[in-house]
C-alpha positions as MATLAB code, in Angstrom:
seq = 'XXXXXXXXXXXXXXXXXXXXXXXXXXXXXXXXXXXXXXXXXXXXXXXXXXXXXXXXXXXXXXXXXXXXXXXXXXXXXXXXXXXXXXXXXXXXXXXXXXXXXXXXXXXXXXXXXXXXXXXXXXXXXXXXXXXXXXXXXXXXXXXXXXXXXXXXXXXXXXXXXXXXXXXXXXXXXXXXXXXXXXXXXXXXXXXXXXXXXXXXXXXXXXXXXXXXXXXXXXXXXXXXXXXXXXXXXXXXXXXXXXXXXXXXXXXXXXXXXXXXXXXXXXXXXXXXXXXXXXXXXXXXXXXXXXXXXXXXXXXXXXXXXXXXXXXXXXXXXXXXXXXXXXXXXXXXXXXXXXXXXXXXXXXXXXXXXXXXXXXXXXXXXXXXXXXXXXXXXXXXXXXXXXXXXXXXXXXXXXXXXXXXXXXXXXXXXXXXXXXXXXXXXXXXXXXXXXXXXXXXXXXXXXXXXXXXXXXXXXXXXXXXXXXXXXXXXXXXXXXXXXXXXXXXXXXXXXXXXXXXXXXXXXXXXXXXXXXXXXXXXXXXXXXXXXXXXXXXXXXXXXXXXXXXXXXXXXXXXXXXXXXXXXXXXX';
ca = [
       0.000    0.000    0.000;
       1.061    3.511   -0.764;
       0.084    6.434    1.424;
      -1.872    9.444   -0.053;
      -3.175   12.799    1.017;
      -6.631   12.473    1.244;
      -8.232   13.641   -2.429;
     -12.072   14.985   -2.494;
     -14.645   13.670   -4.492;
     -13.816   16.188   -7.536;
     -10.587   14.774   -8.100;
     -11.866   10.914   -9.210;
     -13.255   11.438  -12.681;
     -10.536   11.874  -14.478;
      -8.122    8.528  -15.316;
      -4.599    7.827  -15.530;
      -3.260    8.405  -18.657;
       0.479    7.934  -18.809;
       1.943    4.945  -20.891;
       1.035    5.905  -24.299;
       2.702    9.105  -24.886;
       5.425    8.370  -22.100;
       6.606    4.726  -23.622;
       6.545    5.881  -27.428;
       9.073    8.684  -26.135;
      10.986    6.504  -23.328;
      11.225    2.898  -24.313;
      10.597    3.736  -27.706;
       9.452    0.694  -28.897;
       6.240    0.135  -27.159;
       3.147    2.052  -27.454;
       0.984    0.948  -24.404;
      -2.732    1.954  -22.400;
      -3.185    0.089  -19.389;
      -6.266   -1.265  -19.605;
      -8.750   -3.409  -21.109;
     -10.238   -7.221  -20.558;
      -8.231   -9.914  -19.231;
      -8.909  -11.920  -22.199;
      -5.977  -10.139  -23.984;
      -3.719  -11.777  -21.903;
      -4.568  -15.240  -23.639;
      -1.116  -15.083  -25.716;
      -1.408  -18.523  -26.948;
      -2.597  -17.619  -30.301;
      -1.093  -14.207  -30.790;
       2.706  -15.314  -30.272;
       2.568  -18.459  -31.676;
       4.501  -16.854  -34.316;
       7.505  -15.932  -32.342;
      10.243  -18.619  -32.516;
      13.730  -19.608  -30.941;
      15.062  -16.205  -32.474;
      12.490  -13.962  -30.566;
      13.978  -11.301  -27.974;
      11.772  -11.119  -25.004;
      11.744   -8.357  -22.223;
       9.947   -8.060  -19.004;
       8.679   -4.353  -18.651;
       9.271   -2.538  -15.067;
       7.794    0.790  -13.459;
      10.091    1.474  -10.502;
      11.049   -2.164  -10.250;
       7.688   -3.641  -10.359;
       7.025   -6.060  -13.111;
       4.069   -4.375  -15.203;
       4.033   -6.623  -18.437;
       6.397   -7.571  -21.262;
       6.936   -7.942  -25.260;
       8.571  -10.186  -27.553;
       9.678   -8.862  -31.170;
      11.851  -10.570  -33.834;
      13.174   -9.946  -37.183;
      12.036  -12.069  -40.160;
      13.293  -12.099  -43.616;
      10.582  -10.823  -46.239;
      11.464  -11.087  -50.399;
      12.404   -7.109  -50.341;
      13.807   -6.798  -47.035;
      12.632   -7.599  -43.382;
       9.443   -8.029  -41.527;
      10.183   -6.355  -37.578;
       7.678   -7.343  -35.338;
       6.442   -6.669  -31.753;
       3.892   -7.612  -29.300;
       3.521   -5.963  -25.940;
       1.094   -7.006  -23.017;
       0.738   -4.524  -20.097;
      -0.914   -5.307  -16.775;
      -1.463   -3.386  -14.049;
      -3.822   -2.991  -10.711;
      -6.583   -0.573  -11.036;
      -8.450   -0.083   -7.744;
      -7.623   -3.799   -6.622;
      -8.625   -5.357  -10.183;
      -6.367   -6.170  -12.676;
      -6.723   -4.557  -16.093;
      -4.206   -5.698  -19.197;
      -3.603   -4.269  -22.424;
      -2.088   -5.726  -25.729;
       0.100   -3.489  -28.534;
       1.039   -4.975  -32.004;
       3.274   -3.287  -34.283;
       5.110   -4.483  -37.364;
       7.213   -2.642  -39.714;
       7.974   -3.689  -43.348;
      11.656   -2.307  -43.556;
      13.964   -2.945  -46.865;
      17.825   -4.271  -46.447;
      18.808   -1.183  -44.405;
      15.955   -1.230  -42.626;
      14.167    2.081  -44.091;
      10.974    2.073  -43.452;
       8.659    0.932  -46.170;
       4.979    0.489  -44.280;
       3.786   -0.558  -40.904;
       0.650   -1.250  -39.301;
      -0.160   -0.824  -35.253;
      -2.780   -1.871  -33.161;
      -3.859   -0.952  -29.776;
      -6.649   -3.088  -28.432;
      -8.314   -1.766  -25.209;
     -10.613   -5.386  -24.836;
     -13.914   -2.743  -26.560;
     -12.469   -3.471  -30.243;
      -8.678   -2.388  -31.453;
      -7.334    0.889  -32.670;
      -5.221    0.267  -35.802;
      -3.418    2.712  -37.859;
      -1.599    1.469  -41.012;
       0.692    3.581  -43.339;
       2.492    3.414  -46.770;
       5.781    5.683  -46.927;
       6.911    6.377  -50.499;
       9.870    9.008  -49.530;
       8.313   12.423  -47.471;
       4.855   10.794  -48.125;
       2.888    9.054  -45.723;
      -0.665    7.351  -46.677;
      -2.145    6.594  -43.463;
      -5.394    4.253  -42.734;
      -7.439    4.279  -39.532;
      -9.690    1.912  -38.244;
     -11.927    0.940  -35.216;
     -14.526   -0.644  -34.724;
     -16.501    2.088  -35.455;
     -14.923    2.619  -39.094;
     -12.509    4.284  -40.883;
     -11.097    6.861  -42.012;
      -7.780    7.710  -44.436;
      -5.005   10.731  -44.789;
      -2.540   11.705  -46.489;
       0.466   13.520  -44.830;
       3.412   15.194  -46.367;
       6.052   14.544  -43.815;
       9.857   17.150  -43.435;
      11.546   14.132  -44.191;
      10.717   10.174  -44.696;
       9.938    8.641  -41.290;
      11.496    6.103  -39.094;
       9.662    3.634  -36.252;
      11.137    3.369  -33.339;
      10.817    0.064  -33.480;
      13.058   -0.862  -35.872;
      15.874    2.003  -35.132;
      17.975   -0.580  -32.846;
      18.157   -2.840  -36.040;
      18.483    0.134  -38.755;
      21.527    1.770  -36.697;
      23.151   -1.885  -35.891;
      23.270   -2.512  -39.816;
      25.001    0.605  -40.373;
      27.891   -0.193  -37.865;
      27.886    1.543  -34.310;
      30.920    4.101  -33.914;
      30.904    5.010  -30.412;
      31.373    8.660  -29.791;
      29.254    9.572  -32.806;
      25.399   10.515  -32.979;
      22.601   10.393  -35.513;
      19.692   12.323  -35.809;
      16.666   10.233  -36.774;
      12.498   11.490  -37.602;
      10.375    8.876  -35.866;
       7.165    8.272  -36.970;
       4.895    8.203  -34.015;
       1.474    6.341  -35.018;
      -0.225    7.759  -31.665;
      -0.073   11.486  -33.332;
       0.698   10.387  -36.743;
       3.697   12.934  -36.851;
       7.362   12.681  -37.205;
       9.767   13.576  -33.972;
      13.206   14.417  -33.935;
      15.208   11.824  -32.332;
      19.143   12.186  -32.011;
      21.049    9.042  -30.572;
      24.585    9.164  -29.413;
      26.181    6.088  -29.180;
      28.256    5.404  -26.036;
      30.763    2.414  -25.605;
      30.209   -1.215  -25.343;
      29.264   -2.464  -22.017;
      28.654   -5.537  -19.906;
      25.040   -5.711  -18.863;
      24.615   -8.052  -16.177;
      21.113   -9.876  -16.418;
      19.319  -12.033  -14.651;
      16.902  -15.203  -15.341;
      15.218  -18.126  -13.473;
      15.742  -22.212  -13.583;
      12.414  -23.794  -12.129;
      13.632  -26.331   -9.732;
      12.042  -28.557   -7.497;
      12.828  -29.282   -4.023;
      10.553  -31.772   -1.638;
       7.634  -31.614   -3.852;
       7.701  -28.166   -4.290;
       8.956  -25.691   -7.420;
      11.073  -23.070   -6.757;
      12.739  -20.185   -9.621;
      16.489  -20.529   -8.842;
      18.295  -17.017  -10.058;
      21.110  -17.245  -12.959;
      22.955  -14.159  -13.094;
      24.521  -13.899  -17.276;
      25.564  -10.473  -18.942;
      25.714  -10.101  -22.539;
      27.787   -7.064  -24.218;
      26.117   -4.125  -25.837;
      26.703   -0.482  -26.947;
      24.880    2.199  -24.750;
      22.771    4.225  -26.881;
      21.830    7.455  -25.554;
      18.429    8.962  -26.898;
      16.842   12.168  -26.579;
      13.180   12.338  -27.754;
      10.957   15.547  -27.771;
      12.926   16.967  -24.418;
      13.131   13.190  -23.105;
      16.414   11.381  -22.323;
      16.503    7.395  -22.310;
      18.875    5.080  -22.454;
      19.220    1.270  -23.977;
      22.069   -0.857  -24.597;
      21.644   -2.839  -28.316;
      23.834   -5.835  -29.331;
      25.749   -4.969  -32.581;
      23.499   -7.121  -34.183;
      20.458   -4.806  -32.879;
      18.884   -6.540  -30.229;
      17.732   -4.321  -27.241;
      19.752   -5.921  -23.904;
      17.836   -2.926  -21.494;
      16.217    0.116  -21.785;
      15.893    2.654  -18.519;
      13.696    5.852  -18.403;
      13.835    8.563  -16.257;
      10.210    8.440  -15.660;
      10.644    5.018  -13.907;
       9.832    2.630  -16.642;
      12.529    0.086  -18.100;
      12.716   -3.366  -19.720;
      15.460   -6.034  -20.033;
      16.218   -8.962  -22.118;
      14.648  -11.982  -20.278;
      13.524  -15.585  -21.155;
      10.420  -15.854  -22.390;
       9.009  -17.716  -19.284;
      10.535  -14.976  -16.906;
       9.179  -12.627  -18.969;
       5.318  -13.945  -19.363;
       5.594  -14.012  -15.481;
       3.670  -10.877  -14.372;
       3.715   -9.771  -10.378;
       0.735   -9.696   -8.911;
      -1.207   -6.767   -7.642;
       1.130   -4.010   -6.941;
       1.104   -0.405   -6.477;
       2.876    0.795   -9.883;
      -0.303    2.866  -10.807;
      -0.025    5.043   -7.391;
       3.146    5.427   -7.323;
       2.875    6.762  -10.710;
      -0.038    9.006   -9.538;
       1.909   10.121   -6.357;
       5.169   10.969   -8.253;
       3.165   13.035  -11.844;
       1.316   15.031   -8.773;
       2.352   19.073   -7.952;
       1.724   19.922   -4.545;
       2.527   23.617   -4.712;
       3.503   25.561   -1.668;
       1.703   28.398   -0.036;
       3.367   31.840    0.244;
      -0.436   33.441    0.730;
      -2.437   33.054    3.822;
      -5.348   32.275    1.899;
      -6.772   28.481    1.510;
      -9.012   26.588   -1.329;
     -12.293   24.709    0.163;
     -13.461   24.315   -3.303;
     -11.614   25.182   -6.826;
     -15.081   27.063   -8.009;
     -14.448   29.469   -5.570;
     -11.170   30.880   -6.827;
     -11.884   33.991   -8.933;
      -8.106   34.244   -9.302;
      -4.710   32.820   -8.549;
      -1.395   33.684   -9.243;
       1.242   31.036   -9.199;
       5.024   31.028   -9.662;
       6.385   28.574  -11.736;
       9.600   27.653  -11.800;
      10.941   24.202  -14.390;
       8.878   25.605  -17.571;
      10.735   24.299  -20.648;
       7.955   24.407  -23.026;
       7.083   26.999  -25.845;
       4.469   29.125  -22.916;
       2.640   31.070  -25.811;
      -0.211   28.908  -25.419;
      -0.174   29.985  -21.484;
      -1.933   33.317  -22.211;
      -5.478   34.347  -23.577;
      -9.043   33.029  -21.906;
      -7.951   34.233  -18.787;
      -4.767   32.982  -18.576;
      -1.752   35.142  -18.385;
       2.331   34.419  -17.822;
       4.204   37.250  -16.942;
       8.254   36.347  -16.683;
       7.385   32.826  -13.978;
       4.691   34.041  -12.771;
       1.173   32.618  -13.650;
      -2.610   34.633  -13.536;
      -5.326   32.964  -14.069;
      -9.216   34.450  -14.023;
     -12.751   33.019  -13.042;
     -14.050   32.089  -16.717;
     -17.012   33.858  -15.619;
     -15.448   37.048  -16.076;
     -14.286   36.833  -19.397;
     -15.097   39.126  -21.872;
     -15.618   39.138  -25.429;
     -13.406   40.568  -27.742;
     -13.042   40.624  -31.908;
     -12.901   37.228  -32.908;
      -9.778   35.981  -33.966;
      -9.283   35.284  -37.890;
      -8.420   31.570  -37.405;
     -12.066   30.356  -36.294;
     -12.253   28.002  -39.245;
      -9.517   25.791  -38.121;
     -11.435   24.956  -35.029;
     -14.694   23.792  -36.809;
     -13.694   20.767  -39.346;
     -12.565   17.121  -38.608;
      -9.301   15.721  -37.779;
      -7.793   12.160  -36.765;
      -9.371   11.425  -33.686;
     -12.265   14.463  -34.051;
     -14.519   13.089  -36.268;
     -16.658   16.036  -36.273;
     -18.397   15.348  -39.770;
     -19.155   11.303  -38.883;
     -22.667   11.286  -38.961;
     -23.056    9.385  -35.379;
     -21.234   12.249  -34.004;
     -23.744   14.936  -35.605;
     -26.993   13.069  -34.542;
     -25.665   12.871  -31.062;
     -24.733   16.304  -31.191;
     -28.027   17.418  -32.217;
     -30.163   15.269  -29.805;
     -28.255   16.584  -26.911;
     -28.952   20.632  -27.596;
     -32.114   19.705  -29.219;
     -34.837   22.743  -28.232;
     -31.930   25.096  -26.973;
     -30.202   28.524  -29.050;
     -27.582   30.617  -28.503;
     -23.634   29.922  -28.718;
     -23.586   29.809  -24.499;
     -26.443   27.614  -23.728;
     -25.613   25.396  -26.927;
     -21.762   25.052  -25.020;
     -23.512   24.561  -21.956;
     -26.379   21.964  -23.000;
     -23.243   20.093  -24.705;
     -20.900   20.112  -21.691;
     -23.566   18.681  -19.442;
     -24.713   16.288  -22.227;
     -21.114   14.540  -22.120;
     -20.507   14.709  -18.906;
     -23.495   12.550  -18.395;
     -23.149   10.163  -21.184;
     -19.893    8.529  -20.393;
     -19.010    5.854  -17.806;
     -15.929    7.825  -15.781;
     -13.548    5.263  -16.316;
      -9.990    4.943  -16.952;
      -9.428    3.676  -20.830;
      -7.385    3.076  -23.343;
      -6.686    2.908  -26.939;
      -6.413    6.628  -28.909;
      -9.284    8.653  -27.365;
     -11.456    9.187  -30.420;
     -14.607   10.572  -30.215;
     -16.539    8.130  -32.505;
     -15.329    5.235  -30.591;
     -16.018    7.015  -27.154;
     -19.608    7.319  -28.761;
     -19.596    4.017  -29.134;
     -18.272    2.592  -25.770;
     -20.034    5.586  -23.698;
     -16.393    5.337  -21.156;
     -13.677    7.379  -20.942;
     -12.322    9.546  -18.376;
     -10.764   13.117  -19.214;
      -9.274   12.475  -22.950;
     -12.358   10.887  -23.894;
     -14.468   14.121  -22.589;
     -12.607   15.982  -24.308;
     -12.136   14.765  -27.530;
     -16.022   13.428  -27.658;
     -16.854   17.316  -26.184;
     -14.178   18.822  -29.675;
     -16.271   16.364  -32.032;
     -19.514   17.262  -31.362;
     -19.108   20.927  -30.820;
     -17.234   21.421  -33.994;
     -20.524   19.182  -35.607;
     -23.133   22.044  -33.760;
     -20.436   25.015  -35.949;
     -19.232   25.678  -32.473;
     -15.702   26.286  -32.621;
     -13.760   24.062  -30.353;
      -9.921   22.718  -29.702;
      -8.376   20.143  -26.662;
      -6.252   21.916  -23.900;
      -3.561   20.276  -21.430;
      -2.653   21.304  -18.152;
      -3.346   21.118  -14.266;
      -6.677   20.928  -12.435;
      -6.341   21.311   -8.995;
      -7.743   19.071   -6.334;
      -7.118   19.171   -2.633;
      -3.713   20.526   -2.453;
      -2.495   19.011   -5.544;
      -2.325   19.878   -8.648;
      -3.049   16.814  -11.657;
      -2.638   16.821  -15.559;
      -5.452   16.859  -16.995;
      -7.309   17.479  -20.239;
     -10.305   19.956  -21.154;
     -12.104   21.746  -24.214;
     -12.221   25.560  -24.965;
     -15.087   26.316  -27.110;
     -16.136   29.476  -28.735;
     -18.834   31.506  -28.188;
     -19.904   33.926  -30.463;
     -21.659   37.048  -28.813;
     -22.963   38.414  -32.295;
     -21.331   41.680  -34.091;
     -18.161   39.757  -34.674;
     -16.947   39.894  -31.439;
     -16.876   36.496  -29.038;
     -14.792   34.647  -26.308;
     -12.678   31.366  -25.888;
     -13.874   29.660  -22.554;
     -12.464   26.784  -20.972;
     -15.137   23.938  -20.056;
     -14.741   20.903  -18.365;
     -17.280   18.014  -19.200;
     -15.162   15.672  -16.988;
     -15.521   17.701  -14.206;
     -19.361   18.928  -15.312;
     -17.876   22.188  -14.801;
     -19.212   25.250  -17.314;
     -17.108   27.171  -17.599;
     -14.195   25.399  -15.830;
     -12.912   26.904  -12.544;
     -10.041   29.292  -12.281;
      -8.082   26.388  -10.928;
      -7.356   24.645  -14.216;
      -3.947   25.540  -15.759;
      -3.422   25.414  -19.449;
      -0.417   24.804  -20.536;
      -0.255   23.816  -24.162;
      -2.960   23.149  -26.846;
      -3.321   20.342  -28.839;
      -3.944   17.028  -28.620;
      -1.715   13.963  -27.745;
       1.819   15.615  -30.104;
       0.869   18.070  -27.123;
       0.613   15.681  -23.997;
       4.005   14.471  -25.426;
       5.746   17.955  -24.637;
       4.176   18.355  -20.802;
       6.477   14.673  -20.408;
       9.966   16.040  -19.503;
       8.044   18.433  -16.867;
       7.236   15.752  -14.974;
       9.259   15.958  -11.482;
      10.631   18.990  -12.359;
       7.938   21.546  -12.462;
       7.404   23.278   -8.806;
       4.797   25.564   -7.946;
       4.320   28.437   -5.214;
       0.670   29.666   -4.802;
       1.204   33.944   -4.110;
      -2.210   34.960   -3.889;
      -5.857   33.763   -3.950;
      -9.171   35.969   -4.805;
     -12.114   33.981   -3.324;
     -15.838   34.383   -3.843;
     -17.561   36.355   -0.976;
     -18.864   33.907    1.710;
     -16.429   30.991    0.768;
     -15.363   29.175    3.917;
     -11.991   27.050    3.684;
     -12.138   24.161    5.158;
      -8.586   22.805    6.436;
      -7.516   19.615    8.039;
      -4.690   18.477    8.836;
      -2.310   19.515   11.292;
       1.162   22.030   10.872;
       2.571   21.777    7.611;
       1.257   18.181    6.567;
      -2.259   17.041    5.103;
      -3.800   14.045    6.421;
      -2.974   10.359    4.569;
      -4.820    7.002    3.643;
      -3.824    4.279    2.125;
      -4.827    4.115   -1.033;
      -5.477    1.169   -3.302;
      -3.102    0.743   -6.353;
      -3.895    3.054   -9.116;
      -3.673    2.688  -13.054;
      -1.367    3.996  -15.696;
      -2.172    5.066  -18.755;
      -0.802    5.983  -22.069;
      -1.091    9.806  -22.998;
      -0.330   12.298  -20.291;
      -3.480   13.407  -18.892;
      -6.360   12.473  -16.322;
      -4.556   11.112  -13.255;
      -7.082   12.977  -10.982;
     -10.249   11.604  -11.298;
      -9.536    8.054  -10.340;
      -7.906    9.279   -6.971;
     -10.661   11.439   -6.210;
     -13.371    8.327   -6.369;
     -10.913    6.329   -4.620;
     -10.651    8.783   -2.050;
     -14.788    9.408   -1.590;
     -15.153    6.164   -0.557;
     -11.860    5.422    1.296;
     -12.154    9.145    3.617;
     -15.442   10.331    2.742;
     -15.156   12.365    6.040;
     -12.194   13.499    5.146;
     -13.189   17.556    3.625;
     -10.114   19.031    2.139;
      -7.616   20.878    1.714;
      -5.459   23.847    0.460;
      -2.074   24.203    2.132;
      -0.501   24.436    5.547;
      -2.261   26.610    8.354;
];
């Protein structure tokens, strides 16, 4: 068990969502969501493939076993065939929830790559996307269950997958001292990244597997310690540093994140062998989490109260243009942000039109999504009560639940669960569907005493004589508009999430000053300069970045419902 402060009923609806962005940047060759039925764990059929060649790796958060994959190389009549299969599975409130990745890449003799496909199946139905390069082009396919849906995407320069890099770098010859710059394809935001590797010396990694013996009737796993030599490759991925050590024939020995996760070459029983329930997900919860300090005298009861905050902020290495506009303001480090409800409007800005048609993932013009749309505001006018209709609409028909798989919004239609990417992106589709302009946001919602990331829409609302207003809503939280207490940091969707990464453990926060609504009444407990703990149950991880708070704040209703909350020392 893993002690937390005590979080209030607003803070459990939104999930974890961790592993997809974070392992696509930090192991680089697994794309994972932790969660779906335990039926995807039956491997029998899906690695039947894999033979006496296949590499196998147990997959660690912090030490814990988590899940594993297996990949090998196969020779195809232009080239090779690189193939991997991941399974990921974690504790989520005391059940266990898995997840299973497949990706393959068609590569030619110096392993270029030619095509791939991926799928990400979250146990409701996979999410594949397939692609075709042919130099700087990319023609990309989509599918869920739902349907599908194809692009085409000029690209700066022809793409790489991570998964084959090990291989494409080990055919060229590793010169230690030397780097090479690389543009990996990443099929979660179907968008190149720059990647620079710089290879290191070769090294002695000491592993470790397991002999089953048996000793009076009973079977025990005796340890073999081996090491294998590999060069240390050193990679640095969208503000990200990783490291992995890769035989010179390609194989991945170990790979070690900074975030916690890692894998290591194991055999493939050890590495089918999953730990039991464990407390990876809070852990990951506990260390993503910003408990600012207090310089004002001044306390939060309830976020909706604040009618402004300013926050220093020190450890912002991000592009902070998006951190100003809709009531949100950086001056030098230090951060303003308004009650929504005082917004005013303003000219519109010229690039409205950008923020009304489809995208991948925001299948505004799907015809589900417009019927939906449409039922939900049915009988109400006006930009405002059109947002708000909408934002309560959503809020009410999903299942708050931690997910997985690529939050799109016509497969969130369809499974009707999701926690704050799947508001968010279900809230973009359907607004952009009513002509209601409408884009995805990242950031921090705060809930008692800690700030979480989070996702949220802005949506436009048009006030007539060509003036109008962005305003931040929150259908996870059922807020309209969303309180002062949510801090945007960069919008976009999941290409965004994969920027906020490198401030994880490094951003720190100092609350200066509060405005309150009249009448508010903080409520503190605790004593001195510490909140109160429980022990909380072990908590998920998910791909993306976003939405650790809501599954904390249900698990903390019903674990200190007594509790109240929070805002800083006395």
């Amino acid at each position: 068990m893993t002690l937390f402060r005590p979080i209030s009923r607003r803070a459990g609806r939104i999930g974890s969502a961790l592993v997809l962005v974070a392992w696509a940047l930090t192991l680089g060759v697994l794309i994972v969501r932790a969660y779906g039925q335990a039926g995807s764990m039956n491997l029998a059929a899906d690695l039947a493939r894999y033979g006496s060649a296949a590499e196998w790796r147990g997959v660690y958060y912090r030490g814990e076993k988590i899940g594993f994959s297996v990949s090998q190389t196969t020779a195809a009549a232009d080239g090779f065939e690189v193939r991997e299969d991941a399974r990921l599975q974690m504790s989520l409130f005391g059940a266990t929830t898995p997840a299973a990745v497949t990706t393959v890449a068609h590569v030619d003799d110096a392993f270029a790559l030619r095509a791939f496909e991926f799928s990400l199946d979250p146990g409701t139905g996979p999410v594949q996307v397939s692609g075709t390069v042919t130099g700087h082009h990319v023609s990309l396919t989509i599918r869920t269950s739902s349907g599908m849906q194809r692009e085409e995407r000029d690209l700066d320069e022809p793409p790489a997958l991570s998964l084959n890099l090990p291989r494409r770098m080990a055919a060229a010859g590793f010169k230690p001292g030397t780097s090479q710059q690389f543009a990996v394809f990443d099929p979660a935001t179907l968008r190149n990244e720059r990647v620079t590797v710089a290879v290191g010396k070769r090294e002695i990694v000491p592993l470790t597997s397991s002999l089953p013996v048996r000793v009076g009737g009973r079977q025990f796993a005796r340890p073999i310690r081996t090491s294998m030599p590999a060069f240390r490759l050193d990679m640095t991925f969208a503000g990200l540093h990783t490291t992995s050590w890769v035989t010179d024939t390609g194989e991945v020995v170990k790979e070690e994140s900074p975030l916690g996760f890692s894998s290591v070459r194991e055999s493939p029983e050890d590495a089918r062998r999953l730990a039991g329930r464990g407390a990876a997900g809070a852990a990951l919860i506990e260390n993503a989490a910003i408990v600012p300090s207090w310089t004002t005298k001044k306390r939060v009861d309830d976020a909706r109260d604040v009618r402004r905050v300013l926050i220093k902020v020190a450890g912002l290495t991000i592009d902070t243009r998006d951190m100003h506009g809709a009531g949100e303001s950086l001056q030098g480090d230090v951060l303003e942000v308004r009650d929504p409800r005082s917004l005013a409007a303003a000219p519109a800005p010229p690039d409205l039109a950008s923020y009304l048609g489809p995208e991948p993932f925001i299948e505004s013009d799907d015809p589900a999504i417009r019927a939906a749309a449409d039922t939900a505001v049915a009988g109400v006018t006006g930009a405002r009560a059109r947002a708000e209709k909408l934002t309560r609409a959503v809020n009410a028909m999903l299942d708050k639940k931690a997910t997985i798989g690529l939050p799109s919004a016509r497969e969130v239609l369809r499974t009707r669960v999701g926690d704050c990417n799947e508001h968010t992106a279900l809230y973009v589709a359907m607004a952009r569907s009513l002509g209601l302009p409408a884009r995805v946001v990242v950031g921090l919602a705060y809930t008692q005493g800690a700030f979480y990331y989070h996702a949220w829409p802005e949506v436009y609302i048009d006030e007539g004589g060509g003036r109008g207003l962005w305003l931040p809503v929150d259908p996870t939280f059922n807020e309209f508009p969303a309180s002062a207490m949510h801090l945007r940091l960069l919008r976009g969707g999941l290409d965004k999430q994969a920027a906020i990464l490198p401030l994880i453990g490094t951003l720190k926060m100092d609350v200066l000053d509060l405005d309150l609504a009249p009448n508010s009444t903080p409520i503190l407990v605790g004593r001195g300069t510490s909140a109160p703990v429980f022990a909380a149950p072990p908590v998920p991880v998910r791909a993306g970045l976003t939405c650790w708070t809501t599954r904390v704040r249900d698990a903390a209703s019903s674990l200190a419902p007594a509790a109240g909350s929070f805002g800083g020392p006395r």
